[in-house]
C-alpha atoms as one frame of an Amber mdcrd trajectory, in Angstrom:
protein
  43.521 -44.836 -55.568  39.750 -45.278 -54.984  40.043 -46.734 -52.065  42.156
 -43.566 -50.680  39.388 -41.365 -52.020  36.395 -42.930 -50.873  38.438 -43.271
 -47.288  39.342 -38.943 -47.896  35.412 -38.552 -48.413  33.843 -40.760 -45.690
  36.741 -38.816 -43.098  35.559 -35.358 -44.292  32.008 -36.128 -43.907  33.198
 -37.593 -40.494  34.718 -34.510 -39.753  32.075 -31.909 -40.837  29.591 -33.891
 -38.597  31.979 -34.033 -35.743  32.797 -30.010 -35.996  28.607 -29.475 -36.595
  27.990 -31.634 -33.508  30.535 -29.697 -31.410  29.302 -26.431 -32.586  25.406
 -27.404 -31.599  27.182 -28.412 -28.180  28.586 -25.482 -27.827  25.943 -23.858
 -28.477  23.305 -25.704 -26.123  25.998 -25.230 -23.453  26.323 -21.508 -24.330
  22.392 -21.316 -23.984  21.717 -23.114 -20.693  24.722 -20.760 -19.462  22.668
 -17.497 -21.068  19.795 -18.910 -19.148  21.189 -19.459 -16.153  23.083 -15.704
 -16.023  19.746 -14.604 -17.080  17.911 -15.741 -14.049  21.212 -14.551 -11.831
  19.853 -10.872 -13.669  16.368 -11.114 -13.165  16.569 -11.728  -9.513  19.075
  -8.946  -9.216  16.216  -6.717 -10.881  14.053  -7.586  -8.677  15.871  -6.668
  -5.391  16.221  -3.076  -7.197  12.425  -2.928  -7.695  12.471  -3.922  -3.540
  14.733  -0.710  -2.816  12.800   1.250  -5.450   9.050  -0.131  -3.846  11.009
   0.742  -0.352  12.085   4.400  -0.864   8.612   5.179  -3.205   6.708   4.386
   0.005   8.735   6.641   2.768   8.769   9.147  -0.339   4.839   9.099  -0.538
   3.833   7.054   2.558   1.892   4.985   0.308  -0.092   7.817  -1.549   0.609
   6.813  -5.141  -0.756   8.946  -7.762   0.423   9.361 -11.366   2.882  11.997
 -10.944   4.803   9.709  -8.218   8.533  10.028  -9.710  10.303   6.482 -11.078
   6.775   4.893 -12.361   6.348   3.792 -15.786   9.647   4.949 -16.630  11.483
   2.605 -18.526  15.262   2.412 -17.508  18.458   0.150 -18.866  21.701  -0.421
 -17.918  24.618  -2.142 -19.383  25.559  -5.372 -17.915  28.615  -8.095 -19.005
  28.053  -9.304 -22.422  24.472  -7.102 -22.257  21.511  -5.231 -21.420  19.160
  -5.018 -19.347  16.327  -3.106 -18.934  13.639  -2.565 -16.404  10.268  -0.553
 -15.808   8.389  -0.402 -12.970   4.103  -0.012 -12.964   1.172   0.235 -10.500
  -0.723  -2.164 -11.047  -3.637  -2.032  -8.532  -6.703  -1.071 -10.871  -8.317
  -4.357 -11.809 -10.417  -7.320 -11.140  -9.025  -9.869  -9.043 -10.447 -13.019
 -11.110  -9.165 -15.631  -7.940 -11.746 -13.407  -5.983 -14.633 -15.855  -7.531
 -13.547 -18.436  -5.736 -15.263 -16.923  -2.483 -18.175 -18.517  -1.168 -21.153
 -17.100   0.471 -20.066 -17.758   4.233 -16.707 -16.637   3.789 -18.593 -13.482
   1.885 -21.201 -12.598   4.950 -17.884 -12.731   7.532 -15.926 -10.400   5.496
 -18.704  -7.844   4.412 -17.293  -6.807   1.200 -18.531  -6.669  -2.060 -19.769
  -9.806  -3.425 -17.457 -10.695  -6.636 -19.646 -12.477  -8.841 -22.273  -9.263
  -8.800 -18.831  -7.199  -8.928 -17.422  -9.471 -12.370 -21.118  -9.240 -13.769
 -21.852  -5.730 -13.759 -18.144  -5.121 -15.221 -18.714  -7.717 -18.013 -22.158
  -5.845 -18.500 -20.149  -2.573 -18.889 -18.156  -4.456 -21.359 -21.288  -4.905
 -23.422 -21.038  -8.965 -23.373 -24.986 -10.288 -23.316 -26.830 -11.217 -20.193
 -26.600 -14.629 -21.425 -23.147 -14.649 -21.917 -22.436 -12.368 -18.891 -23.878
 -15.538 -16.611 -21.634 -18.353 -18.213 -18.546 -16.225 -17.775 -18.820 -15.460
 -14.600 -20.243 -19.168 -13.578 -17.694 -20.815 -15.820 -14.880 -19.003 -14.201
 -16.117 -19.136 -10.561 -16.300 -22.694 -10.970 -12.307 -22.815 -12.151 -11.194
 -21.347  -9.483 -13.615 -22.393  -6.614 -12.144 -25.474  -4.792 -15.104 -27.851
  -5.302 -16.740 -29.372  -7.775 -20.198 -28.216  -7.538 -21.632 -27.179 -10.934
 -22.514 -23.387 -10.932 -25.604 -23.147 -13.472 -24.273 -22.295 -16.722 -20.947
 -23.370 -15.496 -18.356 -26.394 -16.146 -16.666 -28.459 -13.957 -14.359 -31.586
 -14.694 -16.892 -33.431 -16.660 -16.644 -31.131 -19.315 -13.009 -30.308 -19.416
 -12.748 -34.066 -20.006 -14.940 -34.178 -22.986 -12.150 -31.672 -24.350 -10.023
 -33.247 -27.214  -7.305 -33.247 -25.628  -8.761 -33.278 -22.084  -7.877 -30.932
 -19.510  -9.477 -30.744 -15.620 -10.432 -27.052 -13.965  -7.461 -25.812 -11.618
  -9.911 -25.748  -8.689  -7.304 -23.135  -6.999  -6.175 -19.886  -7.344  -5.081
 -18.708 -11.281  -1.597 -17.343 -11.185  -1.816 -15.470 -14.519  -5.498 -14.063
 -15.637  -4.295 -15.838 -19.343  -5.325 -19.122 -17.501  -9.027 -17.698 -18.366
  -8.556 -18.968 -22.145  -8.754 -22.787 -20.877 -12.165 -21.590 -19.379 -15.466
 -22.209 -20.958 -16.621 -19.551 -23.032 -13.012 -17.465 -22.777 -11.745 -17.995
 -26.912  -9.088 -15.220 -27.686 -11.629 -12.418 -28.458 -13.199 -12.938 -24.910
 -10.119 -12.431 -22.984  -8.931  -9.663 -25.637 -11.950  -7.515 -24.303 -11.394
  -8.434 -20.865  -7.985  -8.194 -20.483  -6.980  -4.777 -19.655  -9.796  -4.722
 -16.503  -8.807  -8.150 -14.967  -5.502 -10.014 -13.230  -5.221 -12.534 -10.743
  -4.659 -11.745  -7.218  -3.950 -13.878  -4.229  -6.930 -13.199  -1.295 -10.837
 -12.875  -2.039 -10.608  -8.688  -2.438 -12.086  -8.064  -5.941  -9.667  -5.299
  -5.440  -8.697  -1.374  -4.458  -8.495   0.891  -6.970  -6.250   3.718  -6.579
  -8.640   6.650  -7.413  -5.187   9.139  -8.413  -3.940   6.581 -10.861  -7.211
   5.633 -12.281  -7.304   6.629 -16.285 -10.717   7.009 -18.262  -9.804   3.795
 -20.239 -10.468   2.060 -17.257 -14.249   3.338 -16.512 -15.489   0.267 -16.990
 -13.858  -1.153 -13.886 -15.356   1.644 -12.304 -19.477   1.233 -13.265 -19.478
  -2.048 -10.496 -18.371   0.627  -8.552 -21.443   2.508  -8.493 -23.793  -0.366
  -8.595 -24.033  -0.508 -12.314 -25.813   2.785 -11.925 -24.028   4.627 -14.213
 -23.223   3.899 -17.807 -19.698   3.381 -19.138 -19.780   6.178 -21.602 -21.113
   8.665 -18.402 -18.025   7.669 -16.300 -16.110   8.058 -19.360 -16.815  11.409
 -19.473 -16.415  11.907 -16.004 -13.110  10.191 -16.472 -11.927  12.414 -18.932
 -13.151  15.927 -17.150 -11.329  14.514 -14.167  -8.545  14.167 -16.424  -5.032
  14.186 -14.146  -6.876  15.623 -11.017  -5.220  14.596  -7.760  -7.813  13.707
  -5.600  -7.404  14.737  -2.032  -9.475  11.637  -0.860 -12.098   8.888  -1.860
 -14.941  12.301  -0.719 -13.243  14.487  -3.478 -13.409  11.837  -6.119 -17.193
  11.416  -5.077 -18.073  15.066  -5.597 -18.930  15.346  -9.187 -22.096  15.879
  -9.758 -23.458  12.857 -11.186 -22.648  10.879  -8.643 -24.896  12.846  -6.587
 -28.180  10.843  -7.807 -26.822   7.728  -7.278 -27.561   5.776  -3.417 -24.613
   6.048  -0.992 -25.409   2.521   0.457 -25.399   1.286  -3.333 -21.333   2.558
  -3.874 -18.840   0.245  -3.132 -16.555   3.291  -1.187 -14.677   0.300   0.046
 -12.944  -0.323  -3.183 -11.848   3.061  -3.542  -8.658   4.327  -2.177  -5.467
   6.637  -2.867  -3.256   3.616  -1.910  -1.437   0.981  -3.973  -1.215  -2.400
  -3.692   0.385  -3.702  -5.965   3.341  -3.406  -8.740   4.471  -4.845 -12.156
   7.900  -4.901 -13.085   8.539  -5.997 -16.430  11.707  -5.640 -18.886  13.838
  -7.855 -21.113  17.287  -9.073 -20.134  20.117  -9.325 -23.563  22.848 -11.818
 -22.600  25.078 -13.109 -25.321  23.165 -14.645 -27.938  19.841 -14.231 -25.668
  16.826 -12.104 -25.863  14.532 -12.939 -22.406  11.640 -11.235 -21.395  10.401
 -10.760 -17.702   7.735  -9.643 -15.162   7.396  -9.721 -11.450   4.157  -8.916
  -9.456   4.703  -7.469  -6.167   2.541  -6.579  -3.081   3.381  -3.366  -1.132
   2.037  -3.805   1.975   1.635  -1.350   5.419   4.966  -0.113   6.500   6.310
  -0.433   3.160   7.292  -3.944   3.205   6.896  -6.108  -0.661   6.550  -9.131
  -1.109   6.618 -11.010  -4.261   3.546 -12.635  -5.691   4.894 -13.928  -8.933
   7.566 -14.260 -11.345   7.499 -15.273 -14.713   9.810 -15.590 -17.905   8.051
 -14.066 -20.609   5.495 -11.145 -20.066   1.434 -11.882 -20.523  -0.405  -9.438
 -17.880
């Protein structure tokens, strides 16, 4: 009679850990299959920010301004055993961080603004410390630059290996602007500051801002601009009294009058436009048992064609 019990027990616990292990099977197989729809979704989003990129351009013929209809709207729509939901943003107004990377030569053939004055006088606006100010901007230069010459107050590989654990710097392009918290100097607080001004950009443009979709939280973008001539809380202000004005062009947003004292050959007009270059698209996809988060950077580019810079699972920009 023991004998039959003990044999009873030992074949239930055999059976409760054959039924768990099936279940967790089940399960994992259920997941990867969630994650693999999911991706099936994502991409299908993405062709429907294409159209909606598409028909916003022959709609505006590029002229985005804050009023331009399907931006910023968040949208859903049921799909087989979920949701998902989509929203799409301009996403043109901010520092391109890979823009650090460009050297002097490559700087006097293009003529534009030089990036490391450009990411200086914006950290200045910031109110980070001169100190401070020069190993940010050399500490991230020399990340993304493609050599391993140290910049002054900069790091290169010798450091990053000194690191417990060790890391090495990319020495290319970032393809997220979070990549700045393996950076010298960039501990949460850092990037928390900097975070709404910068994003990482393919090409050595620090950028075009699209004055008619410009907000007054983003005046500090906008003192580089100027030269540094003008303080943040002054092109707050101006930011504000602007307000939702729809600039006819780059001269009307240059009219008010305290812009007036301020040297013509000192503005960076270049960086100012009523274009956009870019677009976020970022949602969350529910399938089955699955929550996933999403974003997509695209480019918009003359004609109205997009391409896609990025995609990632999860949303940090």
């Amino acid at each position: 009679m023991l004998i039959v019990l003990l044999l009873v027990a030992t074949l239930s616990v055999l059976s409760v850990s054959i039924v768990q292990s099936v279940m967790s099977t089940t399960r994992a197989m259920r997941l990867s299959d969630a994650r693999g729809q999911t991706g099936w979704y994502v991409s299908g989003a993405e062709e429907l920010a294409r159209v909606k990129l598409g028909q916003l351009f022959e709609l505006t013929e590029g002229r985005i301004t804050r009023y331009t209809p399907g931006l910023g709207v968040p949208f859903s729509f049921a799909i087989d055993g979920g949701q998902i939901s989509v929203q799409l943003e301009e996403a043109s107004n901010c520092f391109n961080i890979n823009s650090l990377a460009t050297g002097e030569d490559a700087l006097a053939e293009t003529g534009g603004p030089d990036p490391h004055v450009f990411y200086t006088e914006l950290l200045t606006a910031l109110d980070f410390g001169p100190n401070e100010v020069n190993q940010l901007v050399a500490a991230a230069a020399d990340w993304v630059d493609r050599d391993s010459n140290l910049r002054g107050t900069g790091a290169e590989a010798g450091y990053y290996a000194s690191l417990q654990p060790p890391r090495s710097p990319a020495n290319t392009d970032m393809v997220s602007p979070k990549e700045l918290l393996d950076v010298k100097g960039y501990d949460p607080e850092v990037y928390r500051r900097i975070a709404p001004y910068v994003c990482a950009r393919p090409g050595a443009e620090v950028g075009v801002f699209n004055i008619n979709t410009l907000t007054a939280s983003q005046s500090p973008l906008l003192v580089p601009v100027f030269g540094g001539e003008i303080t943040t809380e002054a092109m707050y202000g101006i930011m504000e009294q602007y307000g939702e004005l729809e600039h006819p062009d780059v001269t009307g947003f240059l009219e008010h009058p305290s812009f007036a004292v301020i040297a013509t050959d000192t503005i960076l007009t270049s960086v100012l436009d009523m274009h956009s270059s870019y677009f976020r698209m970022s949602g969350e996809v529910v399938y089955l048992d699955s929550v996933t988060r999403y974003e997509a950077i695209f480019a918009l580019g003359d004609e109205g064609r997009t391409f896609l810079v990025r995609r990632r699972l999860g949303v940090d920009e």
